[in-house]
C-alpha positions as CSV (number, residue, x, y, z in Angstrom):
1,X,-21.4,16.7,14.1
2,X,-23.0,16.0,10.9
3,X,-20.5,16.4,8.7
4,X,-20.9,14.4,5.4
5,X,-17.2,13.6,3.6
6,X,-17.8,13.8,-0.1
7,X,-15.6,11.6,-2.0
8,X,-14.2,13.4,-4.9
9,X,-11.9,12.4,-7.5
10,X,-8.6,14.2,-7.3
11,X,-7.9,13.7,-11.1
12,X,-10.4,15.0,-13.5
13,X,-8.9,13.0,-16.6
14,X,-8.3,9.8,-15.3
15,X,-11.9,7.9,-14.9
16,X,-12.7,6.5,-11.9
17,X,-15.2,3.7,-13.7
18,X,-14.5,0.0,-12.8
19,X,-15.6,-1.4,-16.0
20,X,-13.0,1.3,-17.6
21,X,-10.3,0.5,-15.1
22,X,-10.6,-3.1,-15.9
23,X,-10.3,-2.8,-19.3
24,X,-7.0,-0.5,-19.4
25,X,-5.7,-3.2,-16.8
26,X,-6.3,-6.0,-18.8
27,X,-5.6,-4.3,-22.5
28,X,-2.7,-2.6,-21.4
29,X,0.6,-2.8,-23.4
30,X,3.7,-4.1,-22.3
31,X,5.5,-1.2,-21.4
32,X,2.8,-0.7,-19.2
33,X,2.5,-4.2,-17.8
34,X,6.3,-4.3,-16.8
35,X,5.4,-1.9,-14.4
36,X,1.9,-3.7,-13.4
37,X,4.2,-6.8,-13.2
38,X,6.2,-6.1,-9.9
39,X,7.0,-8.1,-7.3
40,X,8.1,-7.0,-3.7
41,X,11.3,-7.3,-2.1
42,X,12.9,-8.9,0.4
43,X,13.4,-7.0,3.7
44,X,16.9,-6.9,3.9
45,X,16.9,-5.6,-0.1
46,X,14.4,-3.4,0.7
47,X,16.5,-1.5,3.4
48,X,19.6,-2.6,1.3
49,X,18.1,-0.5,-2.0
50,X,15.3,1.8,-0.2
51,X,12.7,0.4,-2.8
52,X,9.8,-1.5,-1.8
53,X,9.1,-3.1,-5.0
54,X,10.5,-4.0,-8.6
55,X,9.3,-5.4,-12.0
56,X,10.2,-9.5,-12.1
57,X,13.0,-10.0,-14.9
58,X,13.9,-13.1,-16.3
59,X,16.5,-14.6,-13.9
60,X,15.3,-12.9,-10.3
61,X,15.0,-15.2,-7.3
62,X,11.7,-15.5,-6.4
63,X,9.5,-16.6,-3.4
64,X,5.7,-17.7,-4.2
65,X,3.0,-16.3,-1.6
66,X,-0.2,-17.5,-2.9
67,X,-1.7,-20.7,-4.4
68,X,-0.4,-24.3,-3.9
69,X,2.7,-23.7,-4.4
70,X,3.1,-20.8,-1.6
71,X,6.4,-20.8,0.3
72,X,8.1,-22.6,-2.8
73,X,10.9,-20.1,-4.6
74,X,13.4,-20.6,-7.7
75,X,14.3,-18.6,-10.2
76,X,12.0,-16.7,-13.2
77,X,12.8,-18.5,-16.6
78,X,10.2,-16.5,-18.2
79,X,7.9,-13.3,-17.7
80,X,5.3,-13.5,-20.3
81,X,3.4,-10.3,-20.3
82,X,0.8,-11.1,-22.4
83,X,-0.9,-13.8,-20.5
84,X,0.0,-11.8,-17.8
85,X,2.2,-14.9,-16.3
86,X,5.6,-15.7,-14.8
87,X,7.7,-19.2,-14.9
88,X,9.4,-20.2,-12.1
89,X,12.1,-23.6,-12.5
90,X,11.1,-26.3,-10.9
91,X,7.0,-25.2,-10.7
92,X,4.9,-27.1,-13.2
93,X,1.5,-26.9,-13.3
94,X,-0.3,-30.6,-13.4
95,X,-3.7,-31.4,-15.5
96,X,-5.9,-33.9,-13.1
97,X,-4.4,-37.3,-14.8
98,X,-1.2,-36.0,-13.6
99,X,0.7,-35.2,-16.7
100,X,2.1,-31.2,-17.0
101,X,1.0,-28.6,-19.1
């Protein structure tokens, strides 16, 4: 039973370098990064629209998962693609005297 599983790519034109992977994530258009940019759905949309996930548009209900602000949700008042960034109503991010930015 000593079989060795070689890992081999399945696609011969798409690299399989980190460094490269990183930099076609991060320099990516935006046609590209609306689909990068999804979110997923809720379970009773997800049964309702047999899709598990969708890009965020501008006036989607939304439920934050991560960070401080995880459980929070509102509605998106922006998605800015090119910092790679949604706004949420009522979120703010606070500098350390306090005052938002």
């Amino acid at each position: 039973n000593n079989i060795i599983y070689n890992k081999m790519k399945t696609h011969t034109e798409v690299t399989s370098s980190r460094r490269k992977c990183r930099k076609a994530h991060f320099s990516a258009p935006s046609h590209v990064k609306y689909t990068l940019m999804s979110a997923h759905l809720s379970k009773d949309l997800r049964e309702k629209h047999s899709i598990r996930s969708l890009p965020i548009r501008k006036g989607d209900e939304v439920k934050i998962t991560r960070g401080v602000h995880k459980g929070t949700s509102g509605k998106v008042t922006t998605v800015y693609r090119k910092r790679n960034c949604v706004y949420v109503e009522k979120i703010m991010k606070n500098k350390a005297n306090g005052t938002p930015y």
